[in-house]
C-alpha positions in Angstrom: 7.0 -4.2 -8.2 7.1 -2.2 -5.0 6.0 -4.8 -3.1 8.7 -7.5 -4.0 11.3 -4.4 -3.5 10.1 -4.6 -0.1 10.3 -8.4 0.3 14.1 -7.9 -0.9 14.2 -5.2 2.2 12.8 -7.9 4.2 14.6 -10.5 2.8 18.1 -8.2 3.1 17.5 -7.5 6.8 16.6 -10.7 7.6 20.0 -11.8 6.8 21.6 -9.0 7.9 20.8 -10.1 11.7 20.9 -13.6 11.4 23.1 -15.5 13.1 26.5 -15.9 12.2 26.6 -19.7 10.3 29.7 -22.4 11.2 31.5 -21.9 8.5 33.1 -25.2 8.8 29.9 -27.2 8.5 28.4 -27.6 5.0 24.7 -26.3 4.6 22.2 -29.0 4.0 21.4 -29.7 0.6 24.4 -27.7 -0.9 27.5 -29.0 -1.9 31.2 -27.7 0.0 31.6 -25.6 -2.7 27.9 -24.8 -3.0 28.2 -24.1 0.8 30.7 -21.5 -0.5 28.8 -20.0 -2.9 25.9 -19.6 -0.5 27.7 -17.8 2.3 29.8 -15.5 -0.3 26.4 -14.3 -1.5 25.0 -14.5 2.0 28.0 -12.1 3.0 27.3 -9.8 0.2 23.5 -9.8 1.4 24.1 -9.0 5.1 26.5 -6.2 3.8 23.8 -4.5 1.9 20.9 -3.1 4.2 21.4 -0.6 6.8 18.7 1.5 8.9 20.4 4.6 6.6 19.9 3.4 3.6 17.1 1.8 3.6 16.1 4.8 5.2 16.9 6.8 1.8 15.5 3.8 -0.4 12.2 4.7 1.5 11.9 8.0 1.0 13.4 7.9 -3.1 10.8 5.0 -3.1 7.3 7.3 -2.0 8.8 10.6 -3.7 6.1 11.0 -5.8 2.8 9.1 -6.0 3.7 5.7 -7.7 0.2 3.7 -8.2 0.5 1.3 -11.0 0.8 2.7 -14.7 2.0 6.0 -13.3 5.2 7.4 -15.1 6.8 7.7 -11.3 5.5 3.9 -11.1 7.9 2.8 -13.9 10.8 5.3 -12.4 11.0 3.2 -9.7 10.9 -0.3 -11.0 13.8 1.0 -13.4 15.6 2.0 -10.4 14.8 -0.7 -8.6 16.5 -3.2 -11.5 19.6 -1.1 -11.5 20.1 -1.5 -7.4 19.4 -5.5 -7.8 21.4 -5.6 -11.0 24.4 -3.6 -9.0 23.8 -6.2 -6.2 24.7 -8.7 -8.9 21.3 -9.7 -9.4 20.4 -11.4 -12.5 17.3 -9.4 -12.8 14.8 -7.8 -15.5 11.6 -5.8 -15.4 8.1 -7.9 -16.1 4.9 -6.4 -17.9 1.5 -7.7 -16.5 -2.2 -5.9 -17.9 -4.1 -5.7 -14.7 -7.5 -4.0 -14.2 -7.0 -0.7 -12.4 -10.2 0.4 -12.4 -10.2 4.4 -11.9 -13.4 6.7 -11.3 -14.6 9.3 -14.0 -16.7 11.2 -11.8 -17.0 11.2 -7.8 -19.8 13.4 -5.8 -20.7 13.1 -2.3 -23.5 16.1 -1.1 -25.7 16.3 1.3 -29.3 17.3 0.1 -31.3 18.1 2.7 -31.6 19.0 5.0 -28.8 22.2 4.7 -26.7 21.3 0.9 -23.6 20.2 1.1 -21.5 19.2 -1.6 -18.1 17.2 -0.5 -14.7 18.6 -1.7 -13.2 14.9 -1.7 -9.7 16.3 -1.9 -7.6 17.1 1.4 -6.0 20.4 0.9 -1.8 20.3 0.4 -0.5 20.4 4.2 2.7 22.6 4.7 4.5 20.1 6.5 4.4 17.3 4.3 6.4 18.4 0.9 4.5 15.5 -0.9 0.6 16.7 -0.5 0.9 19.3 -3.0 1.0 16.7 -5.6 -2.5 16.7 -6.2 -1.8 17.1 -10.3 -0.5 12.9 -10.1 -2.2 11.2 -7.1 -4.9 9.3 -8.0 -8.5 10.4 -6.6 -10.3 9.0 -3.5 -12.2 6.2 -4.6 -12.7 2.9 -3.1 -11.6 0.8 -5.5 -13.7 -2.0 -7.4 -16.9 -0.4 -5.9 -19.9 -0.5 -8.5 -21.2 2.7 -10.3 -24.1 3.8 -9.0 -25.9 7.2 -7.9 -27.7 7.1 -5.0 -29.8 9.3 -3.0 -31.1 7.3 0.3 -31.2 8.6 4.7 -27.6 8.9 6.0 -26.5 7.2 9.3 -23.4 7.8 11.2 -21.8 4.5 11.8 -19.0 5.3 13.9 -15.7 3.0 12.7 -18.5 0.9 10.6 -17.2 -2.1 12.3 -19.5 -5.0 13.3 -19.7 -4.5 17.2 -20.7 -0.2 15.7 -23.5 -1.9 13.5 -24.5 -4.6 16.3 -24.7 -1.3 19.0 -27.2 0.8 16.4 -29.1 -2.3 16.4 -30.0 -2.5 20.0 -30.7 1.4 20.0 -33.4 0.7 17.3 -31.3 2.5 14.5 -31.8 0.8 11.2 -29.3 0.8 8.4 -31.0 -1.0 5.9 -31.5 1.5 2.8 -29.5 4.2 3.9 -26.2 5.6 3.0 -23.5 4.9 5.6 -20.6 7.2 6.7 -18.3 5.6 9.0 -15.2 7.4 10.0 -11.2 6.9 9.2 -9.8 3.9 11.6 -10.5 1.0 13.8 -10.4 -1.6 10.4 -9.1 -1.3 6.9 -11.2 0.9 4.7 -11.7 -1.8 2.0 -13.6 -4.0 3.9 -16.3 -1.2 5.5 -18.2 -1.2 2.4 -18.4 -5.1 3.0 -19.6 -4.7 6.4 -22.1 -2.1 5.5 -23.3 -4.1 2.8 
């Protein structure tokens, strides 16, 4: 739901800094008075959007963590219906059953050669009013990844990107049967278990 919320942003912006059309000139495809049906509901599009409000849509939008199923989740389709609705939208909510796989139990230690057992949860930061709600974010996980316990020689992979792997190749350092830990950046954290793999 969020993401079509943001095509309507899109969408909404888009028009709002389009050119201005001849309003003499009937569009193609629509009748005259289909033309003036379009740009009356063109109009009311381009006078929607604004940096300031979509400004405050943003920030009502990402509130509280929102991932699907979450009570905060619903919140905002609900008030998501009401704004299209008072756009004079002829809109309604949809249910879908997806697979959101979640994980029971995540650990990450070290075993040798000092123990070290990760905390997997950043602590709340002052700054940012939003990281001390810990109680309804979901956990890090990557998602879809198999179960599995595994206890195998870690290497450092920098970014974990190809040309990373490709370099610890020509310094002789092997990857094959080992854990990997690449660092935050540089490609989308979805697809370095991929490239690892």
């Amino acid at each position: 739901m969020r993401r079509n919320f943001i095509l309507v942003l899109i969408l909404l912006s888009s028009l709002a800094t389009s050119a201005t059309l001849d309003n003499d000139q009937p569009l193609t495809g629509y009748s005259t008075e289909g033309t003036r049906v379009e740009r009356d509901w063109e109009g009311k599009f381009r006078a929607i959007p604004s940096p300031d409000n979509q400004r405050d849509y943003m920030k009502r939008l990402t509130a509280r963590p929102h991932h699907v199923g979450s009570p905060y989740d619903k919140d905002n389709a609900e008030w998501m219906l009401a704004k299209m609705k008072e756009w004079g939208l002829d809109a309604h909510i949809e249910n879908f059953d997806v697979l959101f796989p979640t994980p029971r139990e995540r650990v990450v230690e070290l075993v040798e050669p000092t123990k070290f057992k990760a905390a997997l949860q950043e602590p709340p930061v002052a700054v940012d009013p939003t990281s001390n709600q810990q109680a309804e974010q979901l956990p890090t996980y990557n998602a879809y990844s198999i179960d599995g316990d595994v206890t195998a020689p870690l290497v450092y992979v920098n970014y974990g990107v190809p040309d990373d792997y490709e370099k610890l190749d020509r310094l002789g350092v092997s990857v094959k049967g080992a854990i990997v830990i690449a660092r935050y950046g540089g490609s989308w954290g979805g697809i370095k278990p991929n490239v690892a793999a």
